[in-house]
Each structure stands twice: as C-alpha cells, then as structure tokens.
N, C-alpha and C positions, 0 to 999 in steps of 0.2 A: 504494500500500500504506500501509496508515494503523497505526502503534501503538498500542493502546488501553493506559494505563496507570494504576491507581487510588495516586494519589497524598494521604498527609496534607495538608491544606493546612500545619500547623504541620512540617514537615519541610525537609528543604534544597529544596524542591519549587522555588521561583522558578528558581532557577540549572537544574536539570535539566525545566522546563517551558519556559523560553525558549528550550534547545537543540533539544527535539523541536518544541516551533511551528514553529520554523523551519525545521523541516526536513518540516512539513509532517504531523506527526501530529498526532491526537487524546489529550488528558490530561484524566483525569474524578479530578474530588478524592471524598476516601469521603463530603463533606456532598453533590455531584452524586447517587454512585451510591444514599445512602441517599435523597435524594428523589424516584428514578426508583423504589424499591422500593414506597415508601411510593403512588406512584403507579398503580405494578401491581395492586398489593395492593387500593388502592380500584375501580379499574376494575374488577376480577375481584369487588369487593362479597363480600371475604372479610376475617376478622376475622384479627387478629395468629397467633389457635390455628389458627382453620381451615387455614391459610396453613400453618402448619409442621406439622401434622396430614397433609394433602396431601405434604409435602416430607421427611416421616418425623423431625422433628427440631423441636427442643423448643423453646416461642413467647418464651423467653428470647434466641431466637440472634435470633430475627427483630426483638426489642424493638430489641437491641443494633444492627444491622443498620441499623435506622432511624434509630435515634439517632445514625449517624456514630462509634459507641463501637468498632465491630467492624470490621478488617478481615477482607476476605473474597477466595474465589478463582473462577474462572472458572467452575469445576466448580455450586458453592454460587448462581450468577447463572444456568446454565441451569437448575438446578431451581428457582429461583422462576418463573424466565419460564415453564419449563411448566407448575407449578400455576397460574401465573394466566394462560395459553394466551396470552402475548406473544412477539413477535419474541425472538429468543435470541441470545446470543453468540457468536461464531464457536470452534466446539469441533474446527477441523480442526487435529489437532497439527503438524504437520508447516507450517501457515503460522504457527502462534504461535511455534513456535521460532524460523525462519528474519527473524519481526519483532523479536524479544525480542535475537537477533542483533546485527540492524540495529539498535536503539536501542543495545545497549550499544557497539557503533563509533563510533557518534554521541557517545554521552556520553564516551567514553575518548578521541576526539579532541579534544573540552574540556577534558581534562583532568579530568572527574568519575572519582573511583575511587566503585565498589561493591562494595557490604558484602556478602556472601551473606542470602539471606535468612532468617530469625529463623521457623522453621516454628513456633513456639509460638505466633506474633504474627498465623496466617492460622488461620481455618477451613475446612472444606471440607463 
C-alpha cells in the first residue's frame, strides 16, 4: 500500500518525507505534480482554456496548477486526467482514508504533530 502525498517542497516536507520513504510510500512535491499536469495537458494537444473548458473551470486554476503556485486535491487530478483521457488517481474513498491513517501513525510515531488542514489553501 503506497501513500500518495503532495507535499511543498518549501515546507517541513524533509522531516515528514524521510519518515514515509521509509516506510515505503510515495511523496510527489506540487513542482512533481505540476509537471505531470503540464504533461497531460501536452499529450492531450490541449491549450491551458481548452483544458479547463473540458474540466468546467477557469484557465486561471490551470495557469496556477502549472506553475507549482496552486495546491490542489485529488478530486481536481481526476478531472484533468479525464479531460486529457490519462491514467487517474485512485478515487476509492475508503482506501484513501485507511492510507491517510497509516501515514499519520507513521508521522505521530516521529513525533510529527499535524496541523489540520487550511481548506482555503486547496482547491477542488
């Protein structure tokens, strides 16, 4: 079972990326997840508009997105992967909880505390 987690690079991310390496998941920083976007986006041979036109939302979210400026949530990554007909992200709830779990046991046994998250600071 693998954690998929988008992490700032500029955050306490070292300390809570070495804990989940080790423990064997995967940690994508939002400069990763914007160059896989930016990648979709070209393979599908769609423009920034067309791209969020398709996705119902506005080529602003997408700029930002790219740029590493925007985080974003899981919900916001299956709808670009289906406008640009790529592999998707696992949207079955009940295993994202039971990893999102697991990671925070992991981090809590280091000794990381966590902040709740800042819903102003995701889009969806």
């Amino acid at each position: 079972m693998s954690l998929r987690l988008l992490l700032d690079e500029d955050s306490q991310a070292k300390r809570l990326v070495s804990v989940l390496e080790k423990a064997g998941h995967e940690v994508f920083t939002i400069n990763e997840v914007a160059s896989a976007i930016i990648a979709a986006r070209s393979q599908a041979n769609l423009t920034q508009k067309e791209l969020a036109e398709l996705m119902s939302a506005k080529q602003s979210l997408i700029a930002r997105l790219e740029a590493g400026e925007q985080n974003t949530t899981i919900k916001t990554l299956n709808r670009i992967a289906q406008a640009t007909n790529t592999r998707h992200c696992e949207t079955n709830q009940e295993l994202l909880k039971r990893e999102a779990e697991e990671g925070r046991r992991l981090l809590e046994a280091e000794g990381v505390k966590l902040e709740p998250l800042n819903q102003s600071s995701v889009s969806s």
